[in-house]
C-alpha positions as CSV (number, residue, x, y, z in Angstrom):
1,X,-3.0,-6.8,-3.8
2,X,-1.3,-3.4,-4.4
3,X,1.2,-3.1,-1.6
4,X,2.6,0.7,-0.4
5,X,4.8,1.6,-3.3
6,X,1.7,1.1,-6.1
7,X,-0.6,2.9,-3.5
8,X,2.1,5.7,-3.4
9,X,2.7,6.0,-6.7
10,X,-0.8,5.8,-7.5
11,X,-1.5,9.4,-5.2
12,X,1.5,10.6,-6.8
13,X,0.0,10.3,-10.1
14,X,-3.6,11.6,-9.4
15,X,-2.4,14.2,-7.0
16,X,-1.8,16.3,-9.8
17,X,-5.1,16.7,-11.5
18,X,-7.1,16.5,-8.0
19,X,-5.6,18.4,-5.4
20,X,-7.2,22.1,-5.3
21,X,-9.9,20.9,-7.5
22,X,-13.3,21.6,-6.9
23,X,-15.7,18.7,-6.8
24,X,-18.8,19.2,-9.1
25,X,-20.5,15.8,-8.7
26,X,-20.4,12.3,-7.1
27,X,-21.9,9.5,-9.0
28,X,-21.9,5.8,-7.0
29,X,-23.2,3.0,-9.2
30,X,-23.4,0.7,-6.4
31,X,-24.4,0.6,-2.9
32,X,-20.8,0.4,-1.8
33,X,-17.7,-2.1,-2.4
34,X,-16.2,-3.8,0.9
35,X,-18.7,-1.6,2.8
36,X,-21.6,0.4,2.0
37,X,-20.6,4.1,0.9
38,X,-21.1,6.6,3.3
39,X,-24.4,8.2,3.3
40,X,-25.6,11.5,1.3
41,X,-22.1,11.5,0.2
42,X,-22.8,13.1,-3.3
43,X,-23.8,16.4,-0.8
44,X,-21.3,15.9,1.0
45,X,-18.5,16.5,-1.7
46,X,-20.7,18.4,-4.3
47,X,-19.2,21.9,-4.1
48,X,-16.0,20.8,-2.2
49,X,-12.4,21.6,-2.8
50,X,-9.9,18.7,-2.4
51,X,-7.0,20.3,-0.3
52,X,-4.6,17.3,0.2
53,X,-3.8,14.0,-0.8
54,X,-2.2,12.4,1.1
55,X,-1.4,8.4,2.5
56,X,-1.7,6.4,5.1
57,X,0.1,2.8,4.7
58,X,-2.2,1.2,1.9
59,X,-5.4,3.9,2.4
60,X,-5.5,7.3,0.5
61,X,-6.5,9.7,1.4
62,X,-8.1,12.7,0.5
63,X,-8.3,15.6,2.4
64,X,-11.4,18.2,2.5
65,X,-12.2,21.1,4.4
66,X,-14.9,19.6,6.5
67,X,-13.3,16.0,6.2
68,X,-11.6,12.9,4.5
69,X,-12.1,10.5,2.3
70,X,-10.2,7.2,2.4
71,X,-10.1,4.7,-0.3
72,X,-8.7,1.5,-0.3
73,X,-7.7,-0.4,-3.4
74,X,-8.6,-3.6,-2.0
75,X,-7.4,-6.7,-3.7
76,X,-8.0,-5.5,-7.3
77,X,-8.9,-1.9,-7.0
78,X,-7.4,1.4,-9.3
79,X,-7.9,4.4,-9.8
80,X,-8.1,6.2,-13.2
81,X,-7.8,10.1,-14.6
82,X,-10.1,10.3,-17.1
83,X,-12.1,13.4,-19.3
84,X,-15.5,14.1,-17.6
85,X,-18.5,12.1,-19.4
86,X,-16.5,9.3,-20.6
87,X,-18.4,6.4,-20.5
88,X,-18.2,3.8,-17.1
89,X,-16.7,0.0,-18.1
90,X,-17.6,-2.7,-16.2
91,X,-17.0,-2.7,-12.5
92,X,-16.5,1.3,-12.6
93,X,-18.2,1.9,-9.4
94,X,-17.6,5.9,-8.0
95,X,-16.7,8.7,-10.3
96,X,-15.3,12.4,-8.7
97,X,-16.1,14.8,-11.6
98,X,-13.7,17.9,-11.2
99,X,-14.4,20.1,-13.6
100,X,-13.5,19.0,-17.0
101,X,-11.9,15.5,-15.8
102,X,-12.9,13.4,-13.4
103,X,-11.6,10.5,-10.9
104,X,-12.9,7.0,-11.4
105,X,-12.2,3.8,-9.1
106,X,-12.6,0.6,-11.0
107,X,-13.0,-2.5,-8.6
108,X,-13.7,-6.0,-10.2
109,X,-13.2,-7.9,-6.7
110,X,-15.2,-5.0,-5.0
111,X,-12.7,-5.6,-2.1
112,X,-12.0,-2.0,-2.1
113,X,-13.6,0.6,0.5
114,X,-14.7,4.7,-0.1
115,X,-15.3,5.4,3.5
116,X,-16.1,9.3,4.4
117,X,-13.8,10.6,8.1
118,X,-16.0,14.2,9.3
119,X,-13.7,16.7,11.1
120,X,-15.9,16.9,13.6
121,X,-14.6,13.6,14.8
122,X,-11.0,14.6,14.8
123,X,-7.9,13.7,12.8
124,X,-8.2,11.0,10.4
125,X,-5.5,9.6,12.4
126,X,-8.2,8.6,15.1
127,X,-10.2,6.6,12.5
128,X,-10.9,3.1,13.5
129,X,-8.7,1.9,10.2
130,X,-5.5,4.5,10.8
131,X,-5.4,4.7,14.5
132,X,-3.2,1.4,15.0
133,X,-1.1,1.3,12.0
134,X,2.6,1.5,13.0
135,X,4.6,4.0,11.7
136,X,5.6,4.8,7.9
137,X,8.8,3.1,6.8
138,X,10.0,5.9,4.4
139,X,9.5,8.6,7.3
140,X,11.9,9.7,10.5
141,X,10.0,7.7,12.4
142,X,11.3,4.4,11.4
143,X,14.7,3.3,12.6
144,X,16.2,0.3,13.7
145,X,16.2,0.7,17.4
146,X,12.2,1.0,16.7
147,X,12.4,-2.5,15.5
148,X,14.6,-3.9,17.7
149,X,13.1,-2.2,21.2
150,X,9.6,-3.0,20.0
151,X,10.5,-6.5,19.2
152,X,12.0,-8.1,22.3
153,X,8.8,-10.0,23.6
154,X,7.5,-10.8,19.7
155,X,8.8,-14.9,19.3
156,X,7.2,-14.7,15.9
157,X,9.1,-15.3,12.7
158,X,10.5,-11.5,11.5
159,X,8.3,-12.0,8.3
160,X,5.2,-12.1,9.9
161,X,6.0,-9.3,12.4
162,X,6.8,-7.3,9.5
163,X,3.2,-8.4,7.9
164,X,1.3,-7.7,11.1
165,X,1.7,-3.9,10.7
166,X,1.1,-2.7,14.4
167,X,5.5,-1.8,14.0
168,X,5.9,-0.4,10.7
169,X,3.1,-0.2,8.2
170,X,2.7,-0.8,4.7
171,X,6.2,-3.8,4.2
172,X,3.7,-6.1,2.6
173,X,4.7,-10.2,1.6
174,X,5.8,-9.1,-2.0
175,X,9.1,-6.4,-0.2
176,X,8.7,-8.2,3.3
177,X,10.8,-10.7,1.5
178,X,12.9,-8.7,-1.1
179,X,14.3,-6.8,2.6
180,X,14.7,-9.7,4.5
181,X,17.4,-11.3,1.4
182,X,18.8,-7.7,1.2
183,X,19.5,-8.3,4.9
184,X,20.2,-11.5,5.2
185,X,17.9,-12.2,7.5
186,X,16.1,-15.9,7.1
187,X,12.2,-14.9,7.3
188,X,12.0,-17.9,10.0
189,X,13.5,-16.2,12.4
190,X,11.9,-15.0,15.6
191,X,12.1,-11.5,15.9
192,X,13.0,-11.3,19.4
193,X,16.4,-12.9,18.4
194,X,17.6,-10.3,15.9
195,X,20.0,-8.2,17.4
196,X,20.3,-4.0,16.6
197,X,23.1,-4.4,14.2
198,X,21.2,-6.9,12.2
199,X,17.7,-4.8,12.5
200,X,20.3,-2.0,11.3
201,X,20.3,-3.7,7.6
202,X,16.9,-4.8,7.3
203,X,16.2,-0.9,8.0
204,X,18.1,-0.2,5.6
205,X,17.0,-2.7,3.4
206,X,13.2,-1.7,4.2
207,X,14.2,1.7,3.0
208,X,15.9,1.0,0.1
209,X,13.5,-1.5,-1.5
210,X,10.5,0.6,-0.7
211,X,11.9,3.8,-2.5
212,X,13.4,1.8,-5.6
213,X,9.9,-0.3,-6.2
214,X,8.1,3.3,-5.7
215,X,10.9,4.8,-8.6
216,X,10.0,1.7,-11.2
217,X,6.5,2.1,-10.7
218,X,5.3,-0.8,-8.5
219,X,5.3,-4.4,-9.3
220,X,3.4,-5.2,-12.2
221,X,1.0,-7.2,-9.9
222,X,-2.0,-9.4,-11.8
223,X,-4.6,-6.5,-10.7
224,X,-3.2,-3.3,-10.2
225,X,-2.3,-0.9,-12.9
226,X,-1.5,2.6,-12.7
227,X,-3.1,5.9,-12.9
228,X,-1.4,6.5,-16.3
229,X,-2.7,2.9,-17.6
230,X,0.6,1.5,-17.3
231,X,2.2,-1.4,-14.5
232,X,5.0,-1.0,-13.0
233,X,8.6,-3.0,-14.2
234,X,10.2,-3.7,-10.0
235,X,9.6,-7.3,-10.8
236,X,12.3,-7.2,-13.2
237,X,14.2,-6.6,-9.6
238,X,13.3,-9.7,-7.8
239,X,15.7,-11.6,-5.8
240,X,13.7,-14.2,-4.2
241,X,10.2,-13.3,-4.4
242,X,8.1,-16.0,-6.9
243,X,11.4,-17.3,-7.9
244,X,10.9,-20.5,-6.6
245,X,13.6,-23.2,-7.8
246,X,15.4,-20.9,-9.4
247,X,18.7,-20.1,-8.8
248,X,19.5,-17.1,-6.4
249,X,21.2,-14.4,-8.2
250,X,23.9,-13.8,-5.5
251,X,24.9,-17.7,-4.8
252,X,23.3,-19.7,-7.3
253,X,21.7,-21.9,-4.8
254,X,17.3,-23.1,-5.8
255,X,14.9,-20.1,-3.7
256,X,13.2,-22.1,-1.4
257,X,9.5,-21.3,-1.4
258,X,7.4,-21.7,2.2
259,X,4.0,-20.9,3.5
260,X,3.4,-18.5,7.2
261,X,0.6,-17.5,8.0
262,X,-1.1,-18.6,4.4
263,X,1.3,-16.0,2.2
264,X,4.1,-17.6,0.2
265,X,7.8,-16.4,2.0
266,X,10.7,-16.8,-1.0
267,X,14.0,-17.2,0.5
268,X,17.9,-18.2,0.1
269,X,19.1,-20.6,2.8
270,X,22.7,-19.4,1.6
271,X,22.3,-15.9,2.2
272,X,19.6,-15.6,4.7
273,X,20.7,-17.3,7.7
């Protein structure tokens, strides 16, 4: 599943050729993906200008005057720049034609969602999706005594605290455990047992991690591939993650592979302790 840095750098690459671009049609070649699509939303766009584009952990989103639309890539989702009338592939389901290009979202899994947020009901923000997603790990917002102050009743292990998304939003299982070896933090560990100091490096580590993956493109992940066609190289960059058995770059000692919660956790008992 594309995690926050392919989602970013997927609106950084169609914010380009969509933002202050007029919509001239909609075309939806199914009755909707995860959900159905919203309804009458070819009107509801025709004639539109898109003002923003912006994100929200792993949902883009699109910002009208009268609305937004949110799109979620879902477990195999992408979204594609491509000249106006060129021809739909399998599992191209919605197409935003802007002009002389147009904006296509290919799906094979059809985990994805196009869902349609009216003004009228307030801020995005307020959206049943968006309203309880923690704060964004690249922004002010984050900090280590955020971690640590909202972490002193949470017994469960830091990875899945991190996972759960309710604290900081968008740290998914691929850099979840990338941070926690930057840190040195074993992913077993309850979270209400990590002191400030030690929250200090996983921020940091959060930070870091996040912004270099978002620099190389993403992780070349078996689904997701860029706006530009491409996938991303950060894999190159693994410590831990899907190196299981194999010797840890920093001690040499086998990465120990474990389930929580039903995601595979990659870890060093040398260096994450």
């Amino acid at each position: 599943m594309p995690e926050l840095p392919e989602v970013e750098v997927t609106r950084r690459g169609v914010q380009p050729h969509i933002q202050d671009r007029r919509v001239s049609a909609v075309i939806l070649r199914h009755s909707g993906l995860r959900w159905p699509f919203p309804a009458d939303l070819e009107n509801t766009l025709r004639g539109r200008t898109v003002r923003s584009v912006g994100r929200r952990g792993k949902y883009l989103l699109l910002g009208f005057d009268h609305g937004t639309l949110i799109i979620h890539l879902g477990m195999s989702g992408h979204l594609r720049i491509l000249p106006a009338g060129t021809a739909p592939q399998k599992h191209d389901h919605v197409d935003l034609v802007l002009g002389d290009q147009l904006l296509r979202m290919n799906d094979p899994r059809r985990f994805g969602a196009v869902l349609w947020h009216d003004a009228a009901l307030g801020d995005v923000e307020n959206h049943l999706l968006i309203r309880g997603l923690g704060v964004e790990p690249l922004e002010d917002g984050f900090s280590a005594q955020l971690l640590y102050r909202m972490t002193r009743k949470r017994n469960a292990p830091i990875k899945q605290v991190l996972l759960a998304g309710d604290i900081v939003v968008g740290v998914g299982n691929i850099y979840a455990s990338e941070s926690l070896f930057r840190a040195g933090i074993n992913p077993k560990t309850s979270a209400q047992r990590i002191g400030l100091a030690r929250y200090v490096k996983l921020e940091q580590a959060i930070r870091a991690i996040l912004a270099a993956a978002i620099e190389q493109g993403g992780s070349t992940l078996r689904d997701f591939i860029a706006v530009n066609g491409q996938s991303g190289y950060f894999q190159q960059n693994y410590f831990v993650y899907d190196r299981a058995g194999l010797p840890c770059r920093v001690c040499g000692a086998p990465v120990r592979q474990i389930k929580q919660g039903q995601r595979s956790t990659f870890y060093c008992v040398n260096c994450q302790k």
